[in-house]
C-alpha positions as CSV (number, residue, x, y, z in Angstrom):
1,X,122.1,130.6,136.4
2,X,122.2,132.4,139.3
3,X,120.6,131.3,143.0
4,X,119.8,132.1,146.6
5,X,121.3,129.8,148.7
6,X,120.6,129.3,152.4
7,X,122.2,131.9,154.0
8,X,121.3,134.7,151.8
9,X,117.8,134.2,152.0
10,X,117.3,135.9,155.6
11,X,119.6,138.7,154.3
12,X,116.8,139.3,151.7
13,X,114.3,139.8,154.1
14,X,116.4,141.8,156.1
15,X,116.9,144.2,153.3
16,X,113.0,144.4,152.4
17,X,112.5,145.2,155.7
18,X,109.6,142.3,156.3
19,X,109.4,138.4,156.1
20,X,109.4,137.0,152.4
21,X,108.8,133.8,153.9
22,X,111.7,132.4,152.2
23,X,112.5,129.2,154.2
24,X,109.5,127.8,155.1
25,X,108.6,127.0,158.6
26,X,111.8,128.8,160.1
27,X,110.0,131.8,159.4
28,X,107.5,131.3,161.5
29,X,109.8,130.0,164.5
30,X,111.5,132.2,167.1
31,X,114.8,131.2,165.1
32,X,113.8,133.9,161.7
33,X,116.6,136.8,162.2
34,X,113.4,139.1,162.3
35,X,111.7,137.8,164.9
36,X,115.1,138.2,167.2
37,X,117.1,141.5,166.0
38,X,114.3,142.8,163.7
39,X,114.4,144.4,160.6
40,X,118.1,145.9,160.9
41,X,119.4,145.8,157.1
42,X,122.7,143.6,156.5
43,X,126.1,145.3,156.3
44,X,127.8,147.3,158.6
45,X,125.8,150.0,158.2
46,X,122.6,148.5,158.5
47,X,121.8,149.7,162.2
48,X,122.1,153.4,161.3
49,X,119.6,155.5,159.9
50,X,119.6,156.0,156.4
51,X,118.8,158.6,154.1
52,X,115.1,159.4,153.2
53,X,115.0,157.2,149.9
54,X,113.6,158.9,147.0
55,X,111.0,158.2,144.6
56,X,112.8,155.8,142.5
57,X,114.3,154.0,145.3
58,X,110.4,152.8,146.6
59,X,109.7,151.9,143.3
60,X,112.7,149.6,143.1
61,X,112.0,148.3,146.4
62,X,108.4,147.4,145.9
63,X,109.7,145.6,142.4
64,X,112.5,143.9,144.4
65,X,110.0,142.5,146.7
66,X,107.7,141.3,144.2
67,X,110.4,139.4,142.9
68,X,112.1,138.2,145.4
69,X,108.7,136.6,147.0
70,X,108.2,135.1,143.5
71,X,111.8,133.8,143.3
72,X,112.2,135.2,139.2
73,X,115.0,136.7,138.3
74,X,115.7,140.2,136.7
75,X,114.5,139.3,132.7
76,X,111.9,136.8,133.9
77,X,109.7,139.5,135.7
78,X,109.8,141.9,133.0
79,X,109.1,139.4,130.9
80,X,105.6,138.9,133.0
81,X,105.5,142.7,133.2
82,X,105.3,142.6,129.5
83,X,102.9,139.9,129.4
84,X,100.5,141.4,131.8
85,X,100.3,144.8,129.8
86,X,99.1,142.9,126.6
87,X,96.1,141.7,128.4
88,X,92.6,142.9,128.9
89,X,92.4,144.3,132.3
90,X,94.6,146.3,135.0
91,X,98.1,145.8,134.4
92,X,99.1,145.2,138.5
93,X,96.3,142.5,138.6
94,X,97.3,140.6,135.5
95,X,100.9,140.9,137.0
96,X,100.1,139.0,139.8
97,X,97.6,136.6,138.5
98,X,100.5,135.6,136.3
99,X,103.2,135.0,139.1
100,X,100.2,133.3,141.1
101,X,99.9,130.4,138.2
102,X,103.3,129.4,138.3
103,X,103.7,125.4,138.7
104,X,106.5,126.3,142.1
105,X,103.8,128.9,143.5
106,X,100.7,126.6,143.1
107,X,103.1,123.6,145.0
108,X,104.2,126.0,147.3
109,X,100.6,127.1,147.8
110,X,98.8,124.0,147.9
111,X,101.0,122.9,151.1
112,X,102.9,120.1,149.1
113,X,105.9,122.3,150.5
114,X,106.8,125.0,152.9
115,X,108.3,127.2,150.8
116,X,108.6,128.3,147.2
117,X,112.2,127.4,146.9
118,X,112.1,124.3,148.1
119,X,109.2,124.0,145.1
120,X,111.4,125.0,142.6
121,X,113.9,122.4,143.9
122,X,111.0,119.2,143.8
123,X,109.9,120.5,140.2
124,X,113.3,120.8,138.8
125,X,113.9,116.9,140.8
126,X,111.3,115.7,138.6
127,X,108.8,114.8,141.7
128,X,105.5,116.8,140.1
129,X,102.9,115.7,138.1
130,X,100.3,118.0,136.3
131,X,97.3,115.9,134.8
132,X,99.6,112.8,135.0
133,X,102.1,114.2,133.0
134,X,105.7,115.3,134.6
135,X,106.9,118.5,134.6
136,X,110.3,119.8,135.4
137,X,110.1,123.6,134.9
138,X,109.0,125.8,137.8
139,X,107.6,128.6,135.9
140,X,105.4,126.5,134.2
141,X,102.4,128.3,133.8
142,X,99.0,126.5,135.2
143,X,95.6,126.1,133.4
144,X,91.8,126.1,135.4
145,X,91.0,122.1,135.3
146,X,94.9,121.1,135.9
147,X,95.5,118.8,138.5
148,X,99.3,119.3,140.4
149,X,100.2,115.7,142.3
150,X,103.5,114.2,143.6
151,X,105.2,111.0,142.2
152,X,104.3,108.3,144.4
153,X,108.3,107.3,145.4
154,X,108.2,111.4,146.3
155,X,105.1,111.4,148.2
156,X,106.4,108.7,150.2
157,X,109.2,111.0,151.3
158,X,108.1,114.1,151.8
159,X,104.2,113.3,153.0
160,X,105.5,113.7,157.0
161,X,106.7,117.2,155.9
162,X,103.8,119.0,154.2
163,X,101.5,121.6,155.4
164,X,99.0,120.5,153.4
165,X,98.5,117.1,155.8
166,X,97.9,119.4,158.9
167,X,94.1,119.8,160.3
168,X,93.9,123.2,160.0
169,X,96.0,123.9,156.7
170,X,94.1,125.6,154.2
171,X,94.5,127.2,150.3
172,X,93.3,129.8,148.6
173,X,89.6,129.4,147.2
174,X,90.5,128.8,143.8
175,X,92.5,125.9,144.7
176,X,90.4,122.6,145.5
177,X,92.5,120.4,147.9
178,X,92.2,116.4,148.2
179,X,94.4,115.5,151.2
180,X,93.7,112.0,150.7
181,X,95.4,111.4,147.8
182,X,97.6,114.8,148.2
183,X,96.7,116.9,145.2
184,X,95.5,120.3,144.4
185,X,92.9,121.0,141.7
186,X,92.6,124.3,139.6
187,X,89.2,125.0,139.8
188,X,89.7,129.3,138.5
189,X,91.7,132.1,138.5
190,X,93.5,133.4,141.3
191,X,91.7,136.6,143.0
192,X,94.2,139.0,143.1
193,X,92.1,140.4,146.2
194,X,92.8,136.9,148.4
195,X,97.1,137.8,147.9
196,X,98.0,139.2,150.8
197,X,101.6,139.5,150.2
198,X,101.9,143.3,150.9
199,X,103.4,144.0,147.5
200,X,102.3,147.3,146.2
201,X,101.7,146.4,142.3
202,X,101.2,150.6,141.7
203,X,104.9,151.6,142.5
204,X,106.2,148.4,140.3
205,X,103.6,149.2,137.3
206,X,105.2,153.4,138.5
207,X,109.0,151.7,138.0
208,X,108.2,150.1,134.9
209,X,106.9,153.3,133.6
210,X,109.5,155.5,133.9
């Protein structure tokens, strides 16, 4: 199984050409690569001006991002590409109301974490509870009426680090917050209008389609 370790992650961004909000707060510090050198793609190369990339090449990117943001690999979002075309509805907004429900984005989300890796790594460590019940597989895909909660031994640990416990922290509208007992209800769909994540689903449905 493959994975993006530390140092790789600000190479992503690099090569997207924008923040993907990979590492959490260090993104938003004067530290993030971005913020210092700006957008110069990795590799020797990276400085100089490139090519006018075709067609195809924007497409890819666009998919790249998606996924990348979303932490899936290769198989996993076609798999959701799939997925989204078999229901009732535009294709791009099924797509991301799919990726939206995983278990690591609605963590990551909720501001039980800074970041969507480091909700894949709390799932997968067994710290995450949805309606009482534990569940150890990131992509698990959330229900309206669930309720996603830490273990209390993990709560204990990482309650100093959430967003969620800052004043002004706040989720998207079809996530209802308790920050007194740190969880984070389903309470509908996600609004594919309230993702600002500047992924353009056209060119990915436009790759997929080819």
């Amino acid at each position: 199984m493959s994975r993006i370790t530390l140092h790789s992650k600000c190479r992503l961004c690099r090569t997207e050409g924008t923040k993907l909000y990979l590492k959490g707060a260090r993104c938003l510090s004067a530290k993030c690569p971005i913020e210092k050198k700006g957008a110069v793609k990795p590799g020797m190369h990276g400085i100089k001006s490139s090519s006018k990339p075709t067609d195809y090449g924007i497409q890819l990117r666009a998919k790249q991002k998606a996924k990348r943001i979303y932490g899936v690999q290769e198989t996993q979002f076609k798999n959701y590409y799939t997925k989204a075309k078999k229901i009732k509805g535009l294709v791009g907004d099924n797509l991301i109301v799919l990726l939206e429900r995983r278990l690591d984005n609605i963590v990551y989300i909720s501001g039980l974490v800074s970041s969507r890796s480091a909700a894949k790594q709390i799932i997968s460590h067994k710290h995450i509870l949805v309606n009482g019940k534990l569940i150890n597989i990131p992509s698990y895909e959330i229900k309206v009426g669930d309720v996603v909660s830490l273990k209390s031994k993990a709560l204990t640990q990482y309650q100093d680090k959430m967003p969620m416990a800052e004043k002004d922290f706040k989720a998207a509208t079809w996530l209802d917050l308790n920050k007194q007992n740190y969880t984070a209800t389903v309470i509908s769909l996600p609004n594919k209008d309230e993702v600002n994540n500047g992924i353009d689903l056209n060119l990915i449905i436009e790759y997929y389609s080819r």
